[in-house]
C-alpha positions as a Python dict, from the first residue, in 0.01 Angstrom:
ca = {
    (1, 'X'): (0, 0, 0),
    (2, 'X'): (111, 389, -58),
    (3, 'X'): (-88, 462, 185),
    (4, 'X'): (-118, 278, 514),
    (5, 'X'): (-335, 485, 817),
    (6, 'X'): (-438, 243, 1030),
    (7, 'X'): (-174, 89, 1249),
    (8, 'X'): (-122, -5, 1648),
    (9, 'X'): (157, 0, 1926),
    (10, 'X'): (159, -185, 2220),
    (11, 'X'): (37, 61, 2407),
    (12, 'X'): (-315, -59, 2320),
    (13, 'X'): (-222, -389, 2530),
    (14, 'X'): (-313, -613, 2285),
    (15, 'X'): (-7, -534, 1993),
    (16, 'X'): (327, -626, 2002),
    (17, 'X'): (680, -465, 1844),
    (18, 'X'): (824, -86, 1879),
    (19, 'X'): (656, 177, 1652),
    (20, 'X'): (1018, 157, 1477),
    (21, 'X'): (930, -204, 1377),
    (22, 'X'): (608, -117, 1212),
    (23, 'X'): (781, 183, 1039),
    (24, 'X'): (1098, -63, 923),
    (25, 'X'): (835, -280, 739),
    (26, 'X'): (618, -24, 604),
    (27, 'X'): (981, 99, 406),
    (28, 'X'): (1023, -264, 319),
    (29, 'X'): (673, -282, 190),
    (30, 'X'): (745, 81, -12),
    (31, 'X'): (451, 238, 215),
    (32, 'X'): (475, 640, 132),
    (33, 'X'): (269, 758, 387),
    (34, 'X'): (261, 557, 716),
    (35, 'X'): (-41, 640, 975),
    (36, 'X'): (10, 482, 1352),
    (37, 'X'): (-311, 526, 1503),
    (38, 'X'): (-364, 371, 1822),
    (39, 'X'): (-680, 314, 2045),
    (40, 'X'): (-748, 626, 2186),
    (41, 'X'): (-811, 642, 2565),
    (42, 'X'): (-1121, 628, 2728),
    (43, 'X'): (-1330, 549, 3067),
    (44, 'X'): (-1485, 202, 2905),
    (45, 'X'): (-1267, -115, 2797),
    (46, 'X'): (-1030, 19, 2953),
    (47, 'X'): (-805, -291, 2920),
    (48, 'X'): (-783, -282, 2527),
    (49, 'X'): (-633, 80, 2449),
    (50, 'X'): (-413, 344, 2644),
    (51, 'X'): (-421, 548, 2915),
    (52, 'X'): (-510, 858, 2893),
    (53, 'X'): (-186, 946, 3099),
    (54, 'X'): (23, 765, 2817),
    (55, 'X'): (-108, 1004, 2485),
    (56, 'X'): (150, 1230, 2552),
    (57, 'X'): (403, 1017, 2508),
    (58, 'X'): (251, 830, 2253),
    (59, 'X'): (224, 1185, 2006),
    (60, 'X'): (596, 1193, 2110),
    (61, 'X'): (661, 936, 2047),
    (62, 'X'): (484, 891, 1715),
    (63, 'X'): (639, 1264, 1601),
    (64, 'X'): (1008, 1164, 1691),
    (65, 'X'): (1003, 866, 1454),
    (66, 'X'): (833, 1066, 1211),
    (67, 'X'): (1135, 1292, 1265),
    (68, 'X'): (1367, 993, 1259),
    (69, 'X'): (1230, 853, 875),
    (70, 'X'): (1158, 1199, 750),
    (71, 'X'): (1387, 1085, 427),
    (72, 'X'): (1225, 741, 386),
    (73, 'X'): (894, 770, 457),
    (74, 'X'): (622, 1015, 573),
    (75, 'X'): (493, 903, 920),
    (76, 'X'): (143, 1045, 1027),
    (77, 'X'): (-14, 1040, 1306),
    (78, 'X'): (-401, 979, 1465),
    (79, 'X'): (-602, 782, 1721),
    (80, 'X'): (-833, 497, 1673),
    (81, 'X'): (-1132, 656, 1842),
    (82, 'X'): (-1418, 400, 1952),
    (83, 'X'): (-1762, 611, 1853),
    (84, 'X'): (-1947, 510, 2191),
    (85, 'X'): (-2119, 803, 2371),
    (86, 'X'): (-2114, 879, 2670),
    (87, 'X'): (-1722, 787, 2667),
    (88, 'X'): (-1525, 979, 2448),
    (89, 'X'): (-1354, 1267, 2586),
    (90, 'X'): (-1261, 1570, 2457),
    (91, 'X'): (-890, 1542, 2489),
    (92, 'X'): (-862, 1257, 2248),
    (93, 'X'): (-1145, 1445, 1963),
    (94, 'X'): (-969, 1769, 2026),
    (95, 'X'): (-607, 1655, 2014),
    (96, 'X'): (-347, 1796, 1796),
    (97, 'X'): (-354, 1530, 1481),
    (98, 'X'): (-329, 1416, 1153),
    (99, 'X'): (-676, 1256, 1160),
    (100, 'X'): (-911, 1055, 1385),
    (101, 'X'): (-1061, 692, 1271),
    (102, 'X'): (-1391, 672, 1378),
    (103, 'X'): (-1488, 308, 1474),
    (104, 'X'): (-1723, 48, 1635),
    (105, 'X'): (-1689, -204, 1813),
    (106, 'X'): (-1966, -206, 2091),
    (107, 'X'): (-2335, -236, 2012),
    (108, 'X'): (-2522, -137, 2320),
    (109, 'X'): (-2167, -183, 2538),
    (110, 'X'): (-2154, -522, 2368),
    (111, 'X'): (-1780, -606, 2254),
    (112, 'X'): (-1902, -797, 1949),
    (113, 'X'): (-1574, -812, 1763),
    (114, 'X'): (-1429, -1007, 2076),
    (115, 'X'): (-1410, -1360, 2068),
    (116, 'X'): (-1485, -1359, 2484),
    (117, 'X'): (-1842, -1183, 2369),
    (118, 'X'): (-1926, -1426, 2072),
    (119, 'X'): (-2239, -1617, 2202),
    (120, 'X'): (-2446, -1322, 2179),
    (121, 'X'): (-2458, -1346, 1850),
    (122, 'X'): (-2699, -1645, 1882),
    (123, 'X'): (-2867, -1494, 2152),
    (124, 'X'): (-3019, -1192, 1916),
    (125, 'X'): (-3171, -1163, 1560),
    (126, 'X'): (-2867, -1173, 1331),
    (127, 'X'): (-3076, -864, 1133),
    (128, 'X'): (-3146, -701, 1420),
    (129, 'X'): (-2743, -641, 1528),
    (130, 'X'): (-2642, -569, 1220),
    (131, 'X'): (-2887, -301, 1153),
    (132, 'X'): (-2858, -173, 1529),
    (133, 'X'): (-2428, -156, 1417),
    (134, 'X'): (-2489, 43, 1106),
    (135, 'X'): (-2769, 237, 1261),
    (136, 'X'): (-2432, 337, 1507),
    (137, 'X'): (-2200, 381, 1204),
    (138, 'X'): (-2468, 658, 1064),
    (139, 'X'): (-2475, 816, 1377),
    (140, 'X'): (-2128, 850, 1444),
    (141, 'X'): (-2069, 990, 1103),
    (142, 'X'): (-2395, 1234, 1175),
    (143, 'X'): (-2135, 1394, 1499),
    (144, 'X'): (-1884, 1491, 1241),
    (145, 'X'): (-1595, 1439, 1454),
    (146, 'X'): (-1402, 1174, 1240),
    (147, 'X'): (-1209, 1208, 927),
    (148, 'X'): (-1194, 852, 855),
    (149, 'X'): (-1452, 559, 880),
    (150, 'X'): (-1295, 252, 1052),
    (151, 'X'): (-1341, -117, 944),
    (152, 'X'): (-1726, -20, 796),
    (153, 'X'): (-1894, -322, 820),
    (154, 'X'): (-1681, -494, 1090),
    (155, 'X'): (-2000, -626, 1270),
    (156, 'X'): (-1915, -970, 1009),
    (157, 'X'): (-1595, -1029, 1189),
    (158, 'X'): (-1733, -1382, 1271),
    (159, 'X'): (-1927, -1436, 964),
    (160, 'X'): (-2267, -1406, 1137),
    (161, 'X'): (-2446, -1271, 820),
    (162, 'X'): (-2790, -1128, 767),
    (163, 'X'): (-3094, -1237, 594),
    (164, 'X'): (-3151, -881, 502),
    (165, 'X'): (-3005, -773, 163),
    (166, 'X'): (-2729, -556, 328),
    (167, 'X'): (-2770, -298, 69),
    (168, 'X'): (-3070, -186, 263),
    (169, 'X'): (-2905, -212, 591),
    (170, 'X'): (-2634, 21, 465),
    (171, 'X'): (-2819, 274, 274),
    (172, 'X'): (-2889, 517, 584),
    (173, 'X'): (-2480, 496, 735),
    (174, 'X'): (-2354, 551, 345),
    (175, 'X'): (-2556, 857, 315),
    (176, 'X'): (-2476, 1015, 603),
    (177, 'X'): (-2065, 889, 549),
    (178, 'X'): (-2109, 1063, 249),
    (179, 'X'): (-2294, 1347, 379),
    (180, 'X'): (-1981, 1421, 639),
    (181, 'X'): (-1793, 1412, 387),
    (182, 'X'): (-1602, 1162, 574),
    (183, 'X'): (-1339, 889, 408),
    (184, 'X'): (-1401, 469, 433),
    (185, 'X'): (-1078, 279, 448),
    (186, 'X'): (-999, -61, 310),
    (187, 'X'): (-902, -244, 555),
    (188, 'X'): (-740, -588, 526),
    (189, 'X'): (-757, -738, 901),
    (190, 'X'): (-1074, -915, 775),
    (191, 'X'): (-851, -1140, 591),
    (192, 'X'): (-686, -1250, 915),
    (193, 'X'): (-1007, -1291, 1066),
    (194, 'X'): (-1305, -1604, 1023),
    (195, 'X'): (-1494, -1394, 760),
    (196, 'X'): (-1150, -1381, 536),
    (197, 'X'): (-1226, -1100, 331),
    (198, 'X'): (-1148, -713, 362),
    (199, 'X'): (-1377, -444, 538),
    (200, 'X'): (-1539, -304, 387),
    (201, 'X'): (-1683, -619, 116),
    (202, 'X'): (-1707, -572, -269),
    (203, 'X'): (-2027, -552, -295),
    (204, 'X'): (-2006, -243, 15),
    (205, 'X'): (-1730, -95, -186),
    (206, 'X'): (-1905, -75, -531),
    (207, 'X'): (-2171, 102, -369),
    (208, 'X'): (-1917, 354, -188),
    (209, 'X'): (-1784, 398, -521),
    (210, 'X'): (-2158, 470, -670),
    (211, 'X'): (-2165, 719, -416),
    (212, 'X'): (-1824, 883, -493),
    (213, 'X'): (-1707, 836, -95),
    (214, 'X'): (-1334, 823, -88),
    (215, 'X'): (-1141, 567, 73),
    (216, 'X'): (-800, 490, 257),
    (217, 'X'): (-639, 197, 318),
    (218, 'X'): (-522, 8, 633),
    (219, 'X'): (-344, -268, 745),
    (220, 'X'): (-470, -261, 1085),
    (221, 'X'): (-100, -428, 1233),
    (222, 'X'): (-122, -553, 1577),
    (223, 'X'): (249, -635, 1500),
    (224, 'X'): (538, -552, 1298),
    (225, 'X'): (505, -826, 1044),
    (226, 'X'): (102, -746, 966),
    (227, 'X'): (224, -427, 779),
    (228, 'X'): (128, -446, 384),
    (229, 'X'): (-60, -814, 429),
    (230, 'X'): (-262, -876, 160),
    (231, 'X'): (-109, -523, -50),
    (232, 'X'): (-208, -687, -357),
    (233, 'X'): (-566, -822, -295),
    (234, 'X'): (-653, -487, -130),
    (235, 'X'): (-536, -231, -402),
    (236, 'X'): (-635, -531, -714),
    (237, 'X'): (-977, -473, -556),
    (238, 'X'): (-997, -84, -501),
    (239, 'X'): (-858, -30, -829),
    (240, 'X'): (-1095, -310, -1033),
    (241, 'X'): (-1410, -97, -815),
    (242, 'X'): (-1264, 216, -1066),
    (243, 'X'): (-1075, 350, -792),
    (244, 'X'): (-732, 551, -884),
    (245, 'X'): (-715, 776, -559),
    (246, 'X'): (-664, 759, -219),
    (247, 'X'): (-690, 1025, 71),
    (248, 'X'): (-371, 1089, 386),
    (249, 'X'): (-450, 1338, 605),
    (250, 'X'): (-245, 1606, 806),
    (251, 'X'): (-360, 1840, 1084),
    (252, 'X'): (-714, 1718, 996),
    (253, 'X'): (-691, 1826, 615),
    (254, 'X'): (-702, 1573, 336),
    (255, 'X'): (-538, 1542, 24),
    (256, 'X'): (-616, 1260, -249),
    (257, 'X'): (-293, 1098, -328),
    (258, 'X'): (-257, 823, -685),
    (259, 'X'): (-247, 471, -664),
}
């Protein structure tokens, strides 16, 4: 990938390898611009993302390794912000960034991306939590505080899938994505996962393109050696959707870059 936004440390507790490790493989894997943007802090989960006493020296970090690879690579830099209200705080949406990812990953407090959490998935109508997710995707996108939409349709981690053509469970979150004029990456940790295929799905992305919604891409690395996984399958796909473009963002401004 070019482009690359969506990246970990270990400060989120559950990713391994030095922020110099992910940046040493991005250069391997020709990666232009390099975005490290770790699970933001906040009063919920608390075990799965930083402190909010470490994002200091996480932006430092972040900035003196951008400093560091300033000839080899631009290194950007943003938080993975969970869209659950009630718990985000305003020193993560109002800190000095590149960009924020907007994601989800509770529905009603429920962790369903984590494998502890997975039997509620037979315990509710499969339609019913996936349009309760996207009905959460639209509204996070309707608070405008994200540049970036995170891992769109994550909510088929585990390859629970609806009955419900998922065209019309998406329509609502798309248009209001597209409304905030807000960017969807590709993300290709869904290839490491049971449901084996990227976030967002073909189908998804063919109707993102339809609605001329740009997109990123993302590895998503919980370690060093995840960086640029699946390069090929994810840009072969973007590119065969009629994409040529990609967006990077810095201090919160985006610019389309070629791919």
């Amino acid at each position: 990938m070019k482009v690359d936004l969506h990246n970990h440390t270990k400060l989120c507790n559950h990713a391994q390898g030095e922020i110099s490790q992910y940046i040493e493989q991005a250069i391997k894997q020709k990666t232009k611009y390099f975005g490290i943007s770790d699970h933001a802090p906040m009063d919920f989960d608390e075990r799965y993302r930083m402190k909010f006493s470490d994002m200091k020296n996480y932006e430092k970090e972040v900035l003196d390794n951008k400093e560091k690879y300033k000839d080899k690579i631009e290194i950007l830099l943003g938080y993975e912000v969970d869209f659950l209200l009630g718990h985000m705080d305003e020193r993560v949406l109002n800190a000095d960034v590149d960009y924020l990812i907007g994601s989800v990953h509770f529905v009603d407090e429920w962790g369903f991306d984590n494998p502890e959490f997975i039997g509620n998935y037979e315990k509710q109508d499969i339609d019913e939590i996936w349009q309760k997710y996207f009905d959460t995707i639209e509204e996070m996108a309707n608070s405008k505080l994200f540049d970036i939409v995170g891992h769109l349709d994550l909510i088929k981690v585990f390859k629970y899938m609806p009955k419900k053509e998922i065209t019309l469970i998406t329509k609502n979150a798309l248009k209001a994505i597209k409304k905030a004029n807000m960017v969807i990456e590709l993300n290709v940790a869904g290839y490491r996962k049971p449901v084996k295929e990227a976030y967002p799905s073909l189908s998804l992305l063919k109707e993102i393109f339809k609605l001329n919604i740009p997109i990123s891409f993302a590895s998503d690395a919980h370690k060093p050696e995840q960086v640029g996984l699946f390069n090929d399958e994810i840009v072969k796909m973007a590119k065969n959707v009629g994409y040529t473009e990609c967006a990077i963002f810095r201090k919160r401004k985006r610019k389309m870059i070629s791919f």
